[in-house]
Backbone as CSV, one residue per row, in Angstrom:
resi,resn,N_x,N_y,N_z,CA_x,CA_y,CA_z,C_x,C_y,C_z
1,UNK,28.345,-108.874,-19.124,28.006,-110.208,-18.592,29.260,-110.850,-17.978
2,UNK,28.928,-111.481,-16.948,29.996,-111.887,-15.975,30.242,-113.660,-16.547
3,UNK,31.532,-113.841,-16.728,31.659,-115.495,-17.314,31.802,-116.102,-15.489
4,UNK,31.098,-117.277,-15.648,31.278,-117.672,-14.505,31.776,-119.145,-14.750
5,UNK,32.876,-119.813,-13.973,33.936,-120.990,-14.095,33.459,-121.851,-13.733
6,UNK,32.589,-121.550,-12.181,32.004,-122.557,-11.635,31.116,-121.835,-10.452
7,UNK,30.023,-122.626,-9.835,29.219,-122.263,-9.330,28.471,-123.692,-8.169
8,UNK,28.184,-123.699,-7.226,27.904,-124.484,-6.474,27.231,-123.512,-5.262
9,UNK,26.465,-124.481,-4.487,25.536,-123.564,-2.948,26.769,-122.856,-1.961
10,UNK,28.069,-123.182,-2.342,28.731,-122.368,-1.440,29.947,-121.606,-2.231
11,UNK,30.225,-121.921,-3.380,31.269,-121.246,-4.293,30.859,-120.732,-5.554
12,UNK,31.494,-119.157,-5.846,31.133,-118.686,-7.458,32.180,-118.350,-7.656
13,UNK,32.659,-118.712,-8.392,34.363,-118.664,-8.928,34.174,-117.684,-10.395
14,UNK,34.540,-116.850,-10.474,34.487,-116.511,-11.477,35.384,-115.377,-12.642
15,UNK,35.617,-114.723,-14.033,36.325,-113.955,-14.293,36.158,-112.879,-14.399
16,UNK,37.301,-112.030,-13.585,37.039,-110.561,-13.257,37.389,-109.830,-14.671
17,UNK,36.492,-109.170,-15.233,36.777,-108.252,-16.143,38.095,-107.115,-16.230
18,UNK,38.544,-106.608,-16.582,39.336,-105.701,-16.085,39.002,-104.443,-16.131
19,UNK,39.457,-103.403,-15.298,38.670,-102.205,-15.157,37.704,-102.283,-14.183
20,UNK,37.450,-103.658,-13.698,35.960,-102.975,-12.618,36.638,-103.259,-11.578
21,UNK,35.964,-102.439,-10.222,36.285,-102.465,-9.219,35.895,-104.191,-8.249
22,UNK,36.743,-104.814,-7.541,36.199,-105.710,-6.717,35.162,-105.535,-5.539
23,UNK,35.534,-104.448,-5.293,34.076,-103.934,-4.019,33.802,-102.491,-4.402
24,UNK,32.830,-102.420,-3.853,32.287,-100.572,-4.244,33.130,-99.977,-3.632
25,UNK,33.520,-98.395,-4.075,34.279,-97.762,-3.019,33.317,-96.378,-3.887
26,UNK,33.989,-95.159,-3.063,33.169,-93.768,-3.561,33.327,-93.353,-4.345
27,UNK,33.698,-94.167,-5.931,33.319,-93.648,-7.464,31.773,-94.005,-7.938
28,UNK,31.409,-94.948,-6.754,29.832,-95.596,-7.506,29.933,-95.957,-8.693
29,UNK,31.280,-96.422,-8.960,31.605,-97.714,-10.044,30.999,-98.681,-10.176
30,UNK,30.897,-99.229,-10.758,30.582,-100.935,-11.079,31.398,-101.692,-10.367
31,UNK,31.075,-102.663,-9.581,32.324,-103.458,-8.599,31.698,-104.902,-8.970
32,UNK,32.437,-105.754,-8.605,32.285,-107.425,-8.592,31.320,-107.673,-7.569
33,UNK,31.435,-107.435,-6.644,30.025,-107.859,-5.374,28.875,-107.500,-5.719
34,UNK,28.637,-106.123,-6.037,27.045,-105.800,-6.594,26.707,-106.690,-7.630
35,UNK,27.846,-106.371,-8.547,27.227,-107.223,-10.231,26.685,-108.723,-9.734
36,UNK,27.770,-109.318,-8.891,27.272,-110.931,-8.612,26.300,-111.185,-7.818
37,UNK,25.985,-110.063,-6.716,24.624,-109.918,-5.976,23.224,-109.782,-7.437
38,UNK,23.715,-108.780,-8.116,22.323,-108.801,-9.126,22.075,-109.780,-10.312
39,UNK,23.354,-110.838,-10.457,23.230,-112.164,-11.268,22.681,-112.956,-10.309
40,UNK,22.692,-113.225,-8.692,21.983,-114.420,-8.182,20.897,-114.465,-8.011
41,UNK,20.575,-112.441,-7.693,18.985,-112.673,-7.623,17.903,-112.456,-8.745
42,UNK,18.890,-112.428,-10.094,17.951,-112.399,-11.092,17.978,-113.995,-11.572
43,UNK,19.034,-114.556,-11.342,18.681,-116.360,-11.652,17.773,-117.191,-10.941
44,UNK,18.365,-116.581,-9.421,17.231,-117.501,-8.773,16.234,-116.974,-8.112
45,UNK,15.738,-115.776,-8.486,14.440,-114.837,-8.568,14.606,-114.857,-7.085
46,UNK,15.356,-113.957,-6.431,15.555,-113.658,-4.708,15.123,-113.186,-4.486
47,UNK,14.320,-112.345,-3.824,13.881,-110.961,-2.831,14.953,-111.078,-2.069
48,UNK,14.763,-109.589,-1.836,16.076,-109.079,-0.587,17.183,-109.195,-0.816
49,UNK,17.887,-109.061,0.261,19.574,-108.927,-0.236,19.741,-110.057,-0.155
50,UNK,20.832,-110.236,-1.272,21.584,-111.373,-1.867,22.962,-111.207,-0.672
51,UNK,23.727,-112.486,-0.542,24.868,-112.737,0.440,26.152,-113.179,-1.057
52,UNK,26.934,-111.621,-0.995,27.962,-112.390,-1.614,29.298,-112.144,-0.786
53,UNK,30.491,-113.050,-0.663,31.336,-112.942,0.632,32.583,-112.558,-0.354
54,UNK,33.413,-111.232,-0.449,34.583,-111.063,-0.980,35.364,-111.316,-0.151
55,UNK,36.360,-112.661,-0.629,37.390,-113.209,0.100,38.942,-112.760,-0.207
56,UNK,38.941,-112.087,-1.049,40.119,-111.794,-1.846,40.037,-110.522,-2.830
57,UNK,40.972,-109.544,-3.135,40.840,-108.847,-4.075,41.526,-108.675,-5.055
58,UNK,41.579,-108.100,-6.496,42.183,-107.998,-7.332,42.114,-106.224,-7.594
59,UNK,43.412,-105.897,-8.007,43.734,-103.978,-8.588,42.271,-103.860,-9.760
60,UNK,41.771,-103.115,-9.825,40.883,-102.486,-10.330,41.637,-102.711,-12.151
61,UNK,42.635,-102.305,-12.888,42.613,-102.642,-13.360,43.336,-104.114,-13.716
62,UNK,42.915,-105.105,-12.809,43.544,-106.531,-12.879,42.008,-107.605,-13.378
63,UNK,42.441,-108.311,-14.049,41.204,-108.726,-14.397,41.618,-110.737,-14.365
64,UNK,40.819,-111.598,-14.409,41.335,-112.913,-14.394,40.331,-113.530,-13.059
65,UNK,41.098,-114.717,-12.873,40.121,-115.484,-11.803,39.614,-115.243,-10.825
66,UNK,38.650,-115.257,-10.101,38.463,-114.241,-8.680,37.488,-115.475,-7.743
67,UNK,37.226,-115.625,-6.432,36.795,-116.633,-6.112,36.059,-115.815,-5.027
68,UNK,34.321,-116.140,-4.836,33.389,-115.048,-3.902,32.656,-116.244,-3.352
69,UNK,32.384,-116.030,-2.172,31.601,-116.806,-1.296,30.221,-117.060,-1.394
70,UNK,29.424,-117.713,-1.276,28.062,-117.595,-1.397,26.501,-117.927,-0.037
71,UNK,27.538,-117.712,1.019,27.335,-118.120,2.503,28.328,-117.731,3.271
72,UNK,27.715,-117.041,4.487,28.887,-116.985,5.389,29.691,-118.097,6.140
73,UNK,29.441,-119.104,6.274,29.992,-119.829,6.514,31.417,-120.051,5.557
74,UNK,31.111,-120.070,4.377,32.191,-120.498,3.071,33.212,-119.172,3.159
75,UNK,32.454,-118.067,3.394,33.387,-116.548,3.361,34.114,-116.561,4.664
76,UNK,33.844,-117.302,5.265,35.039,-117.468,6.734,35.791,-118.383,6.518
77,UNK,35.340,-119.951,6.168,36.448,-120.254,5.636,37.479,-120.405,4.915
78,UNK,36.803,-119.657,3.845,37.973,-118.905,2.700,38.633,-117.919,3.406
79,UNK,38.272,-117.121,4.044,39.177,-116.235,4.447,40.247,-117.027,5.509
80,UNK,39.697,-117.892,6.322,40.915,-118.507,6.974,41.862,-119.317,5.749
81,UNK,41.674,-119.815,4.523,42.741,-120.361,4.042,43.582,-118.741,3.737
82,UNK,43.190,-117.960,3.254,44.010,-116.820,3.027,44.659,-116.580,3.759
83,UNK,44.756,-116.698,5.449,44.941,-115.810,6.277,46.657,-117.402,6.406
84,UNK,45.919,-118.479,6.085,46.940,-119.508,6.838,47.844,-119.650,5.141
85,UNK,47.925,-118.945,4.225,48.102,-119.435,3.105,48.089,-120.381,2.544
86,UNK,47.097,-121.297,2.306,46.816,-122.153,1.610,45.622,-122.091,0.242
87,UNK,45.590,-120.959,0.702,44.722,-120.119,-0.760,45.787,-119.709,-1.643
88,UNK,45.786,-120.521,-2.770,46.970,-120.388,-3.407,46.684,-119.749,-4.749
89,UNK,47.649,-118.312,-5.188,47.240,-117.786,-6.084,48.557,-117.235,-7.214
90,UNK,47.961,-117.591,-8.920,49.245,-117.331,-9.493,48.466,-116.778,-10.543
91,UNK,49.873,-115.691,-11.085,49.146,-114.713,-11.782,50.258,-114.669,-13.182
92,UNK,49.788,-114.593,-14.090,50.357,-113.771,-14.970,50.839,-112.706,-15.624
93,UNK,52.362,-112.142,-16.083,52.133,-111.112,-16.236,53.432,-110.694,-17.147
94,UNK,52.888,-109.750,-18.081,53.919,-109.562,-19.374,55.272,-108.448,-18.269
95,UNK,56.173,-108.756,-18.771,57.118,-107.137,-18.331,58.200,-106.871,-19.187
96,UNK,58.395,-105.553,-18.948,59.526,-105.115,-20.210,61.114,-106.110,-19.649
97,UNK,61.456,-106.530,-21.134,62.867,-107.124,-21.070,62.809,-108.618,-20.329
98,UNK,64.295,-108.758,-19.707,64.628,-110.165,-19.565,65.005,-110.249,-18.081
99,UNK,64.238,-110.803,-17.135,65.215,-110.845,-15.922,66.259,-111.441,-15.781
100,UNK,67.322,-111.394,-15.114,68.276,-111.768,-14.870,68.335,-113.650,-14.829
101,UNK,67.984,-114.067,-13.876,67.245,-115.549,-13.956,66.067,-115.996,-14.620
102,UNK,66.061,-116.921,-15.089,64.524,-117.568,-15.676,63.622,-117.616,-15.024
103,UNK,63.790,-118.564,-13.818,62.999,-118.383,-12.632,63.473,-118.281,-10.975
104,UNK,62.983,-117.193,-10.035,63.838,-116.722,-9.336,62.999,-116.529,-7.426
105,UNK,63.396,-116.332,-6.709,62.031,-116.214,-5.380,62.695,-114.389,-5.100
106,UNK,62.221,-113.683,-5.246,61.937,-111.997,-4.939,61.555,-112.223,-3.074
107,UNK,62.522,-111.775,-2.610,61.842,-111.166,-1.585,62.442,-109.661,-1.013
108,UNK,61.748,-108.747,-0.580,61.421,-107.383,-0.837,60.963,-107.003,0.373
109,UNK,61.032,-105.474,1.419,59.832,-104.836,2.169,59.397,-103.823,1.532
110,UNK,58.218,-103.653,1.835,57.482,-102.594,1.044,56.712,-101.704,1.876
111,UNK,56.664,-100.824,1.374,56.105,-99.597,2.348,54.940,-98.948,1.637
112,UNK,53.653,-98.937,2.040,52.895,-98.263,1.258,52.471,-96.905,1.840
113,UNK,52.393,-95.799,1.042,52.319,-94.125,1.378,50.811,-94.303,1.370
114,UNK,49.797,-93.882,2.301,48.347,-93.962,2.110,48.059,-92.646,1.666
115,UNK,48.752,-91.542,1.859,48.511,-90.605,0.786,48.792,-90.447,-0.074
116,UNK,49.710,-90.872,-0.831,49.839,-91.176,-2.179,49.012,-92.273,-3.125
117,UNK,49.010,-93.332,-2.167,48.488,-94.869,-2.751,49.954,-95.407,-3.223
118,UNK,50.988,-95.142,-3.094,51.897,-95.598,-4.025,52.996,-96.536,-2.973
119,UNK,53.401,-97.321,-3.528,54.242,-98.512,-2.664,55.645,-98.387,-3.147
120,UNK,56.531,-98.338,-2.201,57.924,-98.338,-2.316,58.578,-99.504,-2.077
121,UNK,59.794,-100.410,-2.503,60.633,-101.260,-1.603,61.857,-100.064,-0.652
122,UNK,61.752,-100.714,0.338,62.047,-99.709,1.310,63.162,-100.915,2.414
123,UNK,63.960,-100.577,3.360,64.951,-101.436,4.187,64.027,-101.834,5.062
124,UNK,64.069,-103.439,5.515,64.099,-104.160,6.508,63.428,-103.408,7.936
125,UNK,63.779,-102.367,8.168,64.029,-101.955,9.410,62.742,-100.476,9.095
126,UNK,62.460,-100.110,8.427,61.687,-99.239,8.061,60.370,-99.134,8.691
127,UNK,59.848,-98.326,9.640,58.691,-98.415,10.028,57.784,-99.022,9.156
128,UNK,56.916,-99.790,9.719,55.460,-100.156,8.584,56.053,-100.941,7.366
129,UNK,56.872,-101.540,7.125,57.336,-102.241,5.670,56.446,-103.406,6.347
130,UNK,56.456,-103.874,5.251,56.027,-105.396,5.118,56.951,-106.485,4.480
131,UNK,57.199,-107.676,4.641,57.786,-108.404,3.946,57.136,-108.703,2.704
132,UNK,57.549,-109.093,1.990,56.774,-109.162,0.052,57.766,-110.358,-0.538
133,UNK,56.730,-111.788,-0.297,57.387,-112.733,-1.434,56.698,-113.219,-2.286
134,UNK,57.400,-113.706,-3.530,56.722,-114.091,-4.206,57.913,-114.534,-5.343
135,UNK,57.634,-116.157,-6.453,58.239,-116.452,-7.314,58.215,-116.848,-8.322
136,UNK,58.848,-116.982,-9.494,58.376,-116.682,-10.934,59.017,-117.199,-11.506
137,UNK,58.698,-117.775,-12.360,59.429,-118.559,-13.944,58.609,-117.797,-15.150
138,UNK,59.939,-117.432,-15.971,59.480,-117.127,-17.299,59.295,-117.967,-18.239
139,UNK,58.180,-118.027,-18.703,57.647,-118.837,-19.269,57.610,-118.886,-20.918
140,UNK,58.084,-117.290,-21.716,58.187,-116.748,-23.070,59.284,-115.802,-22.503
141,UNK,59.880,-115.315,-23.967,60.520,-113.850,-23.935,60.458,-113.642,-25.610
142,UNK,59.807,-112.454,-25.977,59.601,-112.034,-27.690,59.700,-110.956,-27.410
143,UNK,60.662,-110.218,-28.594,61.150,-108.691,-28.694,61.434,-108.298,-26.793
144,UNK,60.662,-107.420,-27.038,61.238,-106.312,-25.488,60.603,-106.579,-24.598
145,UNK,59.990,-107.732,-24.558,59.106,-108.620,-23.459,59.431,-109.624,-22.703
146,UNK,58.860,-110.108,-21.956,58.673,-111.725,-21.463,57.895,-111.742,-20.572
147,UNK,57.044,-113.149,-20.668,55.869,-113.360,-19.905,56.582,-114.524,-18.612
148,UNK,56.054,-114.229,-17.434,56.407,-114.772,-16.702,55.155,-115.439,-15.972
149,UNK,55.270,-116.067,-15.229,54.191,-117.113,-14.023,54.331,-117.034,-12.353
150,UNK,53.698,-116.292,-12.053,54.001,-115.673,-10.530,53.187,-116.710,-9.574
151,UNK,53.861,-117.204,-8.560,53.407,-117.565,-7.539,53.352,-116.821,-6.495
152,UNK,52.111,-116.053,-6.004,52.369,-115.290,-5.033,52.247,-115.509,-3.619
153,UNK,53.308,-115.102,-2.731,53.319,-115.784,-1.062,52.702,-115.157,-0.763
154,UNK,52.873,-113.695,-0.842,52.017,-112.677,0.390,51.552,-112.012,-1.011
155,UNK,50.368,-111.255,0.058,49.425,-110.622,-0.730,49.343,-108.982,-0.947
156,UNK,50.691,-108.247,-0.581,51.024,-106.844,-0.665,50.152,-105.791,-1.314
157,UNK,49.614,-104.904,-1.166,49.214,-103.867,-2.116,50.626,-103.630,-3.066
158,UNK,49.686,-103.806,-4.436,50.409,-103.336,-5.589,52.187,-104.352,-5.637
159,UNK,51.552,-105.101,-4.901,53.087,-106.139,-4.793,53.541,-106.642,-6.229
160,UNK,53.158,-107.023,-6.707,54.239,-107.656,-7.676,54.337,-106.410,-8.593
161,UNK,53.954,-105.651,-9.190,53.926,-104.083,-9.583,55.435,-103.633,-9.531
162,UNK,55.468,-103.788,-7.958,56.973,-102.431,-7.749,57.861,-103.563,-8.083
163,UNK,57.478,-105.381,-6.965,59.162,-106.109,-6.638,59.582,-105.976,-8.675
164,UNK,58.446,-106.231,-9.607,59.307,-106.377,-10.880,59.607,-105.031,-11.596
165,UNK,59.308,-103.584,-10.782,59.580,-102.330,-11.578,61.023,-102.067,-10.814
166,UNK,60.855,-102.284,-9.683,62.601,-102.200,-8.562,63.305,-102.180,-8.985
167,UNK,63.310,-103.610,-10.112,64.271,-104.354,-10.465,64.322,-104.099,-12.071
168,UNK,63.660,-102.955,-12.540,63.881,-101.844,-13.676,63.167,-103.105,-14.894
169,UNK,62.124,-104.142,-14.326,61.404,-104.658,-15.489,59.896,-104.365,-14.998
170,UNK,59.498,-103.343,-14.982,57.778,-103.124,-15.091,56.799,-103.787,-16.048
171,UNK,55.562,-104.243,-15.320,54.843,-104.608,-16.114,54.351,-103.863,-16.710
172,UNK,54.142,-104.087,-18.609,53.851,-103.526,-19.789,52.525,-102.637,-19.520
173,UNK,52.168,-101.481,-19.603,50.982,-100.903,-19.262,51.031,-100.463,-17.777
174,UNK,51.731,-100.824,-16.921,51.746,-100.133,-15.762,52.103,-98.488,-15.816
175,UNK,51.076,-97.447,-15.636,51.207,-96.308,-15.441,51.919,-95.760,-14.086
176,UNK,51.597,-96.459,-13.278,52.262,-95.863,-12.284,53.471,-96.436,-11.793
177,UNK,53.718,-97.129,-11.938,55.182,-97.892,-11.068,55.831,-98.135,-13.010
178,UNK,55.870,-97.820,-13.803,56.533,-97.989,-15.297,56.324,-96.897,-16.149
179,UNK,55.943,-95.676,-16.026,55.383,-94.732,-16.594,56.043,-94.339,-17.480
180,UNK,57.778,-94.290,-17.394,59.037,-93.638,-18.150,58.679,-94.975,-19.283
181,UNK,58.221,-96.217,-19.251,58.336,-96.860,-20.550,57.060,-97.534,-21.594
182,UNK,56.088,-97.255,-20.351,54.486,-97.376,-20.796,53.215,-96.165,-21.285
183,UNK,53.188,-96.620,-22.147,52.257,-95.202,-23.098,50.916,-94.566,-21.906
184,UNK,50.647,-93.761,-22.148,48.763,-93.536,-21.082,48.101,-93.923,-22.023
185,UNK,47.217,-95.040,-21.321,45.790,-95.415,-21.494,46.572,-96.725,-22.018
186,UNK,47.647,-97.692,-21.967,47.717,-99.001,-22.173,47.447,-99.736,-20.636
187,UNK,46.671,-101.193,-21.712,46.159,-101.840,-20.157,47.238,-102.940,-19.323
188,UNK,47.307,-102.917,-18.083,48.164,-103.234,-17.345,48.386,-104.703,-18.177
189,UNK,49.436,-105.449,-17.988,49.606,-106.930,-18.403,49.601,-107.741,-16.752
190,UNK,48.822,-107.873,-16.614,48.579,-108.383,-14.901,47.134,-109.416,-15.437
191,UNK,47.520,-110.831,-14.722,46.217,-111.708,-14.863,46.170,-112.653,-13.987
192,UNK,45.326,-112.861,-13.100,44.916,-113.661,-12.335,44.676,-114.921,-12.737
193,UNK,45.905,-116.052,-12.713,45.682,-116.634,-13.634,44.741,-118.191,-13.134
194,UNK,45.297,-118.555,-12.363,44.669,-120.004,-11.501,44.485,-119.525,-9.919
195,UNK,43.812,-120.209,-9.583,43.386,-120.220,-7.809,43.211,-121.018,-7.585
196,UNK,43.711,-122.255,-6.490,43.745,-123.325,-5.813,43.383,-122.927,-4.603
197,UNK,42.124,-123.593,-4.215,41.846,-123.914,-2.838,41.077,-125.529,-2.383
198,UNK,40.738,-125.157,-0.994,40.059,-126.460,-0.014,38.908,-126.101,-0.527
199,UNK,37.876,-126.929,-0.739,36.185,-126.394,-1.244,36.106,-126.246,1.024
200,UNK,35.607,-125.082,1.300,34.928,-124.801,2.006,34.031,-125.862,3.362
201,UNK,33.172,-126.281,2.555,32.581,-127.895,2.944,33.128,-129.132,2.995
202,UNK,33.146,-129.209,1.747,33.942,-130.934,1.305,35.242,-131.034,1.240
203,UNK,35.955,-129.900,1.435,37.404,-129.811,1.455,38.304,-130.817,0.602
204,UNK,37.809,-131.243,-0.381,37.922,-131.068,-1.713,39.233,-130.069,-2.092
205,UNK,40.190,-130.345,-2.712,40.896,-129.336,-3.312,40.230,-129.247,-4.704
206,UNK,40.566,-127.754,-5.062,40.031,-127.471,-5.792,40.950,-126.747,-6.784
207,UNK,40.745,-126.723,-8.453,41.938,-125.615,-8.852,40.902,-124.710,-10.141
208,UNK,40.991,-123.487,-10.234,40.650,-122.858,-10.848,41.473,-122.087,-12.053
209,UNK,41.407,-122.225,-13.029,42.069,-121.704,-14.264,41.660,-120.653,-15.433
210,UNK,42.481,-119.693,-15.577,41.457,-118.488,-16.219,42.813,-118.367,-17.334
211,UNK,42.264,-118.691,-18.637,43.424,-117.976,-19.808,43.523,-116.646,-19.824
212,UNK,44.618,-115.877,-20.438,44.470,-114.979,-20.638,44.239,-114.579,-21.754
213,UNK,43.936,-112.787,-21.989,43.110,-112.750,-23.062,44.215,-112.383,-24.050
214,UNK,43.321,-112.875,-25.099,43.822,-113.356,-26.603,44.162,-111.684,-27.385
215,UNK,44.641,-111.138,-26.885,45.155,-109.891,-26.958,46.484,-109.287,-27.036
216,UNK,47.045,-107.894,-27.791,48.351,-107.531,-27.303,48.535,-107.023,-25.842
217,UNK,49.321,-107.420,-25.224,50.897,-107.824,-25.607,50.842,-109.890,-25.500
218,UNK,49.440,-109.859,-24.781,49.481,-111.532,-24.369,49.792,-112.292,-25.428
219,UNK,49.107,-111.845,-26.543,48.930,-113.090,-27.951,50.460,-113.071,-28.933
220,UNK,51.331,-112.166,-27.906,52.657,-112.572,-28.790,53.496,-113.848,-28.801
221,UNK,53.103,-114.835,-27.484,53.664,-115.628,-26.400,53.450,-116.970,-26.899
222,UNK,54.087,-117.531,-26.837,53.885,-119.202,-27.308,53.893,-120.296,-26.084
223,UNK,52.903,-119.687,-24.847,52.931,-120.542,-24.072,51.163,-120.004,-23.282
């Protein structure tokens, strides 16, 4: 069952489980668009296809706030705040050790291998890099941890992943970009934590807030 935050004729805001996919791809997984297509038309007894608009995505195993359109109209204009950044998104996320600063602005290019799937920070000048910002205050630090509060600028594949593994603090459970210090089969410490936007229509700001779950490594943290 899908928890839903909020709901209105043009917004379903809601929390992404972790582990499921945000859109179908060719595992014929469980994804966020189908599931919320088959909650609208079993509430409000639909025929036919249901309209749900993915404006944004989250890593498959990233789980936390997620915000889906419910009209095309609303899925265009969400996507234009994304595109102008004013879709504002901050995430949470445990990582091994202490960074250097408390709170700091990362900026990074990144290169992603499409045959691999795997993202590098790579020089300036590098074919295909992208710029990658994003900034953070730590918010806890207990034992070989600390939880930090990410504001993210750009929206990189696997971006905040590498800029905090680069810099030899991976997030806890990351298999692939932390593997030398994270067990197999622990779940990533990555959470989608708030989403601020314009409501669509009423342009309304809006802010959305998702705790994280009451779990290890999260529930060590006193914030």
């Amino acid at each position: 069952m899908i928890k839903v935050l909020y709901e209105d004729n043009h917004l379903l805001v809601v929390e992404k489980p972790v582990n499921i996919l945000s859109q179908g791809d060719n595992t014929n997984d469980n994804d966020m668009v189908n599931l919320l297509k088959k909650y609208l038309k079993e509430k409000y007894n639909k025929p036919g296809n249901v309209f749900v608009g993915l404006v944004h995505r989250l890593d498959r195993p990233v789980g936390g706030c997620m915000v889906f359109a419910k009209t095309s109209k609303a899925a265009s204009r969400l996507s234009e705040q994304v595109r102008n950044k004013s879709f504002k998104k901050t995430y949470r996320a445990v990582i091994h050790g202490n960074m250097n600063n408390k709170s700091d602005n990362l900026l990074d290019y990144l290169y992603k291998n499409k045959k691999t799937n795997m993202v590098s920070v790579v020089s300036k000048n590098t074919k295909d890099a992208k710029d990658a910002r994003l900034s953070y205050e730590t918010l806890d630090s207990k034992k070989a941890f600390s939880l930090v509060q990410i504001d993210l600028q750009t929206g990189r594949p696997h971006q905040i992943r590498v800029q905090f593994a680069s810099r030899k603090h991976p997030l806890f459970g990351d298999q692939r970009y932390g593997q030398h210090l994270n067990k197999v089969g622990q779940q990533i410490a990555l959470w989608s934590y708030k989403i601020e936007i314009q409501h669509p229509t009423t342009k309304e700001k809006m802010e959305f807030v998702c705790d994280v779950p009451k779990e290890y490594p999260w529930n060590i943290f006193n914030a």
